[in-house]
C-alpha positions in Angstrom: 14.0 24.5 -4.6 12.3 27.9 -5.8 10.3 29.3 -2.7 6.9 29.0 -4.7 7.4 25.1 -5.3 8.6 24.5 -1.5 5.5 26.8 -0.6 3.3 24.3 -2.8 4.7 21.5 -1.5 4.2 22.3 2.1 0.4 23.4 1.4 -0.4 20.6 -0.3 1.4 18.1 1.5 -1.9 16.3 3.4 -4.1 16.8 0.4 -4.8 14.3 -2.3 -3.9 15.8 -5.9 -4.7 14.1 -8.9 -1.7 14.4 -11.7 -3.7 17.4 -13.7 -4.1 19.2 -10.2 -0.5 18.9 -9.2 0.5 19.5 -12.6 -1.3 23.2 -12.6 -0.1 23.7 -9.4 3.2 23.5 -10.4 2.8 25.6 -13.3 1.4 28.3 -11.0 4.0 28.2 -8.8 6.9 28.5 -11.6 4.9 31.6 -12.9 5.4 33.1 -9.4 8.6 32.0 -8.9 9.5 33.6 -12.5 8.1 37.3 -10.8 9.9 36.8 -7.9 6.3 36.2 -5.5 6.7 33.8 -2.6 4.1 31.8 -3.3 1.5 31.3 -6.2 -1.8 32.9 -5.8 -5.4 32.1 -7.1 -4.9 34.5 -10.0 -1.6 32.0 -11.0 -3.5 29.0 -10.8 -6.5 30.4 -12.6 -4.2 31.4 -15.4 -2.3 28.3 -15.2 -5.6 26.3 -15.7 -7.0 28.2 -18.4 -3.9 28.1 -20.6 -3.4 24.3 -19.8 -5.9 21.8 -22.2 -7.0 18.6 -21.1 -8.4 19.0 -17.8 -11.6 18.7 -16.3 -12.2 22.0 -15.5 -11.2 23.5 -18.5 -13.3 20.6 -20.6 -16.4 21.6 -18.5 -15.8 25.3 -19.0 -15.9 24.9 -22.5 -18.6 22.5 -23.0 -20.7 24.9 -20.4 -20.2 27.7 -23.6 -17.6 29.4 -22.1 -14.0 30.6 -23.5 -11.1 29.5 -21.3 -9.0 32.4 -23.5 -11.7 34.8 -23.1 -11.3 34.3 -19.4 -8.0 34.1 -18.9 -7.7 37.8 -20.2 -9.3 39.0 -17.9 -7.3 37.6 -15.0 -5.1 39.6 -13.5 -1.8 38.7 -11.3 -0.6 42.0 -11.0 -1.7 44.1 -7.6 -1.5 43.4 -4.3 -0.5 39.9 -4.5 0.1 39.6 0.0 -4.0 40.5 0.3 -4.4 37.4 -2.0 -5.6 33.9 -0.7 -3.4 32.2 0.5 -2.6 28.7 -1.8 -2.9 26.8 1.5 -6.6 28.2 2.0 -7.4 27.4 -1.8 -6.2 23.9 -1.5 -8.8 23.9 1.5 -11.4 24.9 0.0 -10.8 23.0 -3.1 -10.5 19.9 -0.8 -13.7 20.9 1.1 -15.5 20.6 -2.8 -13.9 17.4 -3.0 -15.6 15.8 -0.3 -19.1 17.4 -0.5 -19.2 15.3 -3.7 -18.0 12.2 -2.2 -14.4 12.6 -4.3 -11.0 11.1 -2.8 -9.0 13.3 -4.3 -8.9 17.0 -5.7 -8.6 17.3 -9.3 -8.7 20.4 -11.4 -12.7 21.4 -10.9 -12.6 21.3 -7.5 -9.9 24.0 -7.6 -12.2 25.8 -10.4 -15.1 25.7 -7.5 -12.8 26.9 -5.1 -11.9 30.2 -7.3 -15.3 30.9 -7.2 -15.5 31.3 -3.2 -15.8 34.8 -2.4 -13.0 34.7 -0.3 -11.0 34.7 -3.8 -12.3 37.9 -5.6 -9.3 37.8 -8.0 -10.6 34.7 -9.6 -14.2 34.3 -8.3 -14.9 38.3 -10.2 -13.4 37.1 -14.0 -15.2 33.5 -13.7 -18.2 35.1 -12.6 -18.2 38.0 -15.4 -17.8 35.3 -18.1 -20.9 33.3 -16.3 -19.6 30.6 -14.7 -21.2 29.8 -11.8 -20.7 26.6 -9.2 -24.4 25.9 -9.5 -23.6 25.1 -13.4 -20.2 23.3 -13.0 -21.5 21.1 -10.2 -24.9 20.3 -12.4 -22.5 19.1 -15.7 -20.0 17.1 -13.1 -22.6 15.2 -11.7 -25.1 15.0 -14.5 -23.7 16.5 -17.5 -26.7 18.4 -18.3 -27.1 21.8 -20.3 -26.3 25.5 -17.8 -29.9 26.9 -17.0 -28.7 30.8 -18.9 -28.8 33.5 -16.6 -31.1 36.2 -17.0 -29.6 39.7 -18.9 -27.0 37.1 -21.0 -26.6 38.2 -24.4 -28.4 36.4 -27.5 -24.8 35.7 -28.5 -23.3 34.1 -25.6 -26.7 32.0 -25.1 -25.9 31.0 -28.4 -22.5 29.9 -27.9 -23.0 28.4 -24.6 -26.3 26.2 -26.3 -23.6 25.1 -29.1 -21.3 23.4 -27.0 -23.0 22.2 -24.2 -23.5 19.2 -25.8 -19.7 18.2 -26.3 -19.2 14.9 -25.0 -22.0 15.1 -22.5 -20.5 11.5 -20.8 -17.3 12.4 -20.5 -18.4 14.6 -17.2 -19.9 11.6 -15.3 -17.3 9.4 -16.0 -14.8 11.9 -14.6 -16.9 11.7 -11.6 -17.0 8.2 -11.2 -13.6 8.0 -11.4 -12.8 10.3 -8.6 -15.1 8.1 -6.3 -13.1 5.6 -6.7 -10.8 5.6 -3.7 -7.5 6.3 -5.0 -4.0 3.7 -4.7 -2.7 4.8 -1.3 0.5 6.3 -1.8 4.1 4.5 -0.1 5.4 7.5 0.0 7.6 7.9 3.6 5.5 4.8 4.9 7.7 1.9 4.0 10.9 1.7 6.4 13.3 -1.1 7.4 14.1 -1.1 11.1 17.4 -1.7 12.5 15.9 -5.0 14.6 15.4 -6.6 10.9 18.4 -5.6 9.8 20.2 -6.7 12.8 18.6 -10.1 12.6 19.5 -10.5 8.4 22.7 -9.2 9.6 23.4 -12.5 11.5 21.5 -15.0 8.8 24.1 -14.0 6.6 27.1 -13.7 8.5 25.9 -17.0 10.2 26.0 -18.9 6.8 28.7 -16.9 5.4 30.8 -18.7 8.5 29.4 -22.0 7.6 29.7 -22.1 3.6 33.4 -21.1 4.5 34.4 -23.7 7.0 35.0 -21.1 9.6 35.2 -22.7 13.5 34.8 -25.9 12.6 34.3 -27.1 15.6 31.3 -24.5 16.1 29.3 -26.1 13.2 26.0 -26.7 15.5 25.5 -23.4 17.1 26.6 -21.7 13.8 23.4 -23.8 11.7 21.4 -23.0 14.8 21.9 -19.3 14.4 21.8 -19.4 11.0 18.3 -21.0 10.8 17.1 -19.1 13.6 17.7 -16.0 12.2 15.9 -16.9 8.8 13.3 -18.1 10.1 12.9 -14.7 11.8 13.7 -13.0 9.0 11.3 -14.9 6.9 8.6 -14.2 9.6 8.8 -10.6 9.5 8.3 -11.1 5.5 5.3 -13.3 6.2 3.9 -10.5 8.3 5.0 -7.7 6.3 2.9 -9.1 3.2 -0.3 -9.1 5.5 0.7 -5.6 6.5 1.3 -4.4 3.0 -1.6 -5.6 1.0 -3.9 -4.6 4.5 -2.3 -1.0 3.9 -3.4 -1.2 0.2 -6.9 -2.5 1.0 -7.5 0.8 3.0 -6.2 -0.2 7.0 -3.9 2.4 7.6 -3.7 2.0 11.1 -0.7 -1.0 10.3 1.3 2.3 9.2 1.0 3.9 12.4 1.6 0.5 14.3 4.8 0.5 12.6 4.2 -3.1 10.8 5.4 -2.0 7.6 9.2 -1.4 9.2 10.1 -5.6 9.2 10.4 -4.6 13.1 9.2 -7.9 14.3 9.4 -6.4 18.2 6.0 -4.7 16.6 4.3 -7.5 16.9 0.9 -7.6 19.3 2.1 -10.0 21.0 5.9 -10.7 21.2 5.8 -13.9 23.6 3.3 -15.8 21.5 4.1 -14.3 17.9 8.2 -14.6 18.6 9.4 -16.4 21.5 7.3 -19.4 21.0 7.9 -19.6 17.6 11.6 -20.3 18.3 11.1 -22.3 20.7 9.0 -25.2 18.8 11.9 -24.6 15.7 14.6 -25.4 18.2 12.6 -28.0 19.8 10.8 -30.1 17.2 11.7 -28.2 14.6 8.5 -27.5 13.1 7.8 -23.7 11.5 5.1 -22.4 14.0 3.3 -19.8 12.5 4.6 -16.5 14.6 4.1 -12.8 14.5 0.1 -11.4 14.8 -0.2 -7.9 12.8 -3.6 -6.2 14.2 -5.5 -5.6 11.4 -8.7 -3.4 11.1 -11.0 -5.7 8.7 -13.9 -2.9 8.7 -11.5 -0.4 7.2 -11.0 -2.5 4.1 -12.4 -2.1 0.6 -14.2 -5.3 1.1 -14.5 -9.0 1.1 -12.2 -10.1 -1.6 -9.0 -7.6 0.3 -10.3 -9.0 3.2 -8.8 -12.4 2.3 -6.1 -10.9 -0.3 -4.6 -10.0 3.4 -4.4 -13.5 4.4 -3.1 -15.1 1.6 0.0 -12.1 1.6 1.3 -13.8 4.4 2.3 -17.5 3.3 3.3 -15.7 -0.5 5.6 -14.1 1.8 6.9 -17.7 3.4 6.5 -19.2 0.2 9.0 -16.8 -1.6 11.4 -17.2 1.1 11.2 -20.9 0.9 11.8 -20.7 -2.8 14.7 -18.4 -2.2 16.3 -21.0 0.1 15.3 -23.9 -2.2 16.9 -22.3 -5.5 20.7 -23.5 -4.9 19.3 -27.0 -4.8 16.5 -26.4 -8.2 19.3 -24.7 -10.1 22.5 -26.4 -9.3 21.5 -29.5 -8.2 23.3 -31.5 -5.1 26.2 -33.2 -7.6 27.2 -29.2 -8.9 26.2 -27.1 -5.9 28.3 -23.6 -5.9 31.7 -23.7 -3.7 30.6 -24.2 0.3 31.0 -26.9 2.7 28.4 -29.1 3.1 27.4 -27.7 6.2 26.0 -24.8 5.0 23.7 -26.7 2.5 22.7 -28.6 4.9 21.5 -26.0 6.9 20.2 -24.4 3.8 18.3 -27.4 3.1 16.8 -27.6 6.8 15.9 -23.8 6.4 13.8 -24.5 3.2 12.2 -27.5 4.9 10.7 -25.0 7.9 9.3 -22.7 5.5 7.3 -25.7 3.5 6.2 -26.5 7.1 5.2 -23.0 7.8 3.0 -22.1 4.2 1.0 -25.9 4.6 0.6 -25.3 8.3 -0.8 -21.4 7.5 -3.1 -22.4 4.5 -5.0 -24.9 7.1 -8.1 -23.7 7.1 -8.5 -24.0 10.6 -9.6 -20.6 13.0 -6.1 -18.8 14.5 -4.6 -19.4 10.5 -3.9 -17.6 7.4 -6.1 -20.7 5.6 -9.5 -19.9 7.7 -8.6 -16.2 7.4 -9.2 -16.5 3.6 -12.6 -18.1 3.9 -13.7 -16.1 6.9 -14.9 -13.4 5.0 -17.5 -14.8 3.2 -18.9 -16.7 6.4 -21.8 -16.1 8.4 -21.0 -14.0 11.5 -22.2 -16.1 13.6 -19.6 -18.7 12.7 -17.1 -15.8 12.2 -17.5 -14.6 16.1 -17.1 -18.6 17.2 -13.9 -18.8 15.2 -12.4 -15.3 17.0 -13.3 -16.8 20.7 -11.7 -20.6 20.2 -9.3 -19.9 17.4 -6.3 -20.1 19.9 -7.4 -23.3 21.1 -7.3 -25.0 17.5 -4.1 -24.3 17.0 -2.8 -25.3 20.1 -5.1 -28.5 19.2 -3.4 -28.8 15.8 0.1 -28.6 17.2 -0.4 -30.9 20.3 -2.0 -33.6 17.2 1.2 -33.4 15.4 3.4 -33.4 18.2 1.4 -36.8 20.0 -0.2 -38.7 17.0 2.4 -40.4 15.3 0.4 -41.5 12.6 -1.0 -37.7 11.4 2.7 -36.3 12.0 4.3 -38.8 9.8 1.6 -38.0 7.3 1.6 -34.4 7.7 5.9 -33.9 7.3 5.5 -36.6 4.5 3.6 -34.3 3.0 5.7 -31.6 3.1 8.7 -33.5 2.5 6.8 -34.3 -1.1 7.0 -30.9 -1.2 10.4 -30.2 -1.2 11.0 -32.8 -3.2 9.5 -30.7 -5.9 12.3 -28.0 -5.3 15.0 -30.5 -5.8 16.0 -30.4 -2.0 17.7 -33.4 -0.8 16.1 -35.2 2.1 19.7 -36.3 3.1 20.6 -32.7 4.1 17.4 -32.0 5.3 18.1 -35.0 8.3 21.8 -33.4 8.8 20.6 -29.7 8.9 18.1 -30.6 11.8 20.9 -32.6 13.7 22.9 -29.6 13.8 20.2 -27.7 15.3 20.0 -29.9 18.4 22.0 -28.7 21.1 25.4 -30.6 22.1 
């Protein structure tokens, strides 16, 4: 990589660049790198912006009356390029504009205002000689009204300027608008896979592997145990993942630096409760307890409707997973299932089961699960703060129902077994795979 562009990259590496901004960046810098400087200076980007159509600086110099050409000309890169501004101090500054006018990201014009700074008399001296002055640029991004002239400009340039001020007066506005709106958060060196989740898909494969091959026959309980086990893990730290991703994207970026977004489910707030209990109602009663918490900051959001876009990532997650696990059965069918023993579809089968118990059980819309997260939103916060103080107790209250009132557990696994059904999964191997998870 040229000097210039690893120069560019390191100065602009915590600074939000639109596409035009980067893209005359990296114009500037291969103009220094072509005269052998170490990094590009003001004077390079000036000329880089001026000789590049389309952006919003150079649209606002020219509908402010102004000749980009004319300018450029009079921009010199020559001299004592090591007095120059840094491009680290320019991105600054150009980021600094950014914000004062409640922009998320620094486009073109900010880096135009930024060249005016006195601090930058190589490009403040040629911008101000042609009469462009921040006061103007500022006025036609936010308003797109006409430059006030300045006193002693010619007849001629007067003219010129009141000629094309007028050129697509709304275009100026809109820009701004647009750079208001918070930009997509970049994934970028953010997204990771730990070596936990990889550990833990490690052994649902090799797990199954053993069982579709008829390997340790004799073994075929603790096998399916491990097997399901581990996916249900794995499928957990997908179900959590989702939240954390679409949390991320909503504007929370605290579930980066928690490290949510790794599949690490020893991230968790609360391992005992969001991982250790979880496997032990599957190996108990063999119902999908819904596991990992990710802590996510609601106030940081971009509002009500990611608010419970967060919720419902979570059992999309489950519910791919299940889907996953249910496709042998949907495409194949039990009579023409691909070459395995029977064990493994069975445990398959039980696998898929879990995960319908796990997305009904999350889309309850009871306080504590994914179902009442969706709606709670758009409650009162009153009823909001009552649901954060008792919602541990309804689920325990949900789980002790099913687990000592026959008649809404039959209903409630019926249900889910109706499910299934849908997915071609054969109730048959459903009742196997759970026999092989109880321990001999």
């Amino acid at each position: 990589m040229p000097d210039a562009a690893l120069e560019l990259q390191r100065a602009s590496s915590d600074i939000p660049l639109t596409r035009d901004a980067r893209e005359i960046l990296e114009l500037a810098s291969a103009a220094a790198t072509e005269r052998g400087a170490a990094q590009a200076t003001p004077a390079d980007v000036l000329q880089a912006m001026l000789r590049r159509r389309g952006s919003l600086a150079v649209e606002a110099i020219s509908a402010l009356g102004y000749d980009p050409k004319a300018i450029a000309a009079d921009v010199s890169v020559d001299g004592a390029t090591a007095s120059a501004l840094p491009l680290r101090q320019l991105l600054v500054n150009a980021n600094r504009e950014a914000q004062v006018l409640g922009h998320y990201q620094v486009d073109s014009i900010h880096l135009l205002l930024a060249m005016l700074y006195s601090d930058s008399p190589a490009t403040a001296a040629p911008l101000q000689k042609a009469g462009v002055t921040m006061y103007d640029l500022r006025r036609h991004l936010q308003s797109g009204a006409k430059p006030d002239f300045l006193p002693g400009a010619s007849d001629r340039a007067q003219a010129g300027r009141s000629s094309q001020a007028a050129t697509r007066p709304g275009d100026a506005p809109r820009a701004a608008a647009a750079l208001r709106r918070k930009p997509w958060p970049s994934l970028r060196g953010v997204l990771s896979v730990s070596p936990v989740f990889l550990g833990i898909l490690g052994a649902t494969i090799v797990s199954g592997a053993m069982l579709a091959a008829g390997v340790l026959p004799d073994l075929v309980g603790p096998l399916t145990i491990i097997f399901v086990t581990a996916g249900w893990i794995t499928s957990l730290c997908i179900h959590e993942f989702g939240h954390a991703l679409v949390a991320y994207l909503g504007g929370d970026r605290g579930v980066a630096t928690s490290g949510y977004l790794t599949l690490n489910p020893l991230r968790y707030t609360n391992v005992l409760l969001s991982l250790v209990l979880p496997i032990v109602f599957l190996l108990l009663g063999g119902i999908g307890l819904p596991g990992g918490a990710v802590y996510v900051n609601h106030t940081a959001l971009r509002g009500k409707v990611w608010d419970s876009a967060v919720s419902v990532a979570g059992p999309v997650g489950s519910l791919l997973c299940g889907l996953l696990f249910a496709a042998p059965f949907y495409v194949a069918g039990l009579d023409t299932l691909p070459v395995g023993r029977l064990e493994f579809y069975e445990a398959l089968a039980f696998l898929a089961f879990i995960e319908a118990i796990a997305v009904v059980l999350n889309l309850l819309p009871i306080p504590g699960l994914d179902g009442f997260g969706i709606l709670r939103p758009w409650l009162p916060y009153s009823v909001q703060d009552y649901a954060v103080r008792f919602g541990q107790f309804a689920i325990i209250g949900v789980f002790a129902v099913l687990w000592f009132a026959p008649s809404v557990s039959h209903a409630f696994f019926g249900f889910v077994l109706q499910l299934t059904d849908l997915t071609q999964v054969p109730r048959i191997l459903i009742a196997y795979g759970q026999a092989h998870m109880q321990f001999r």
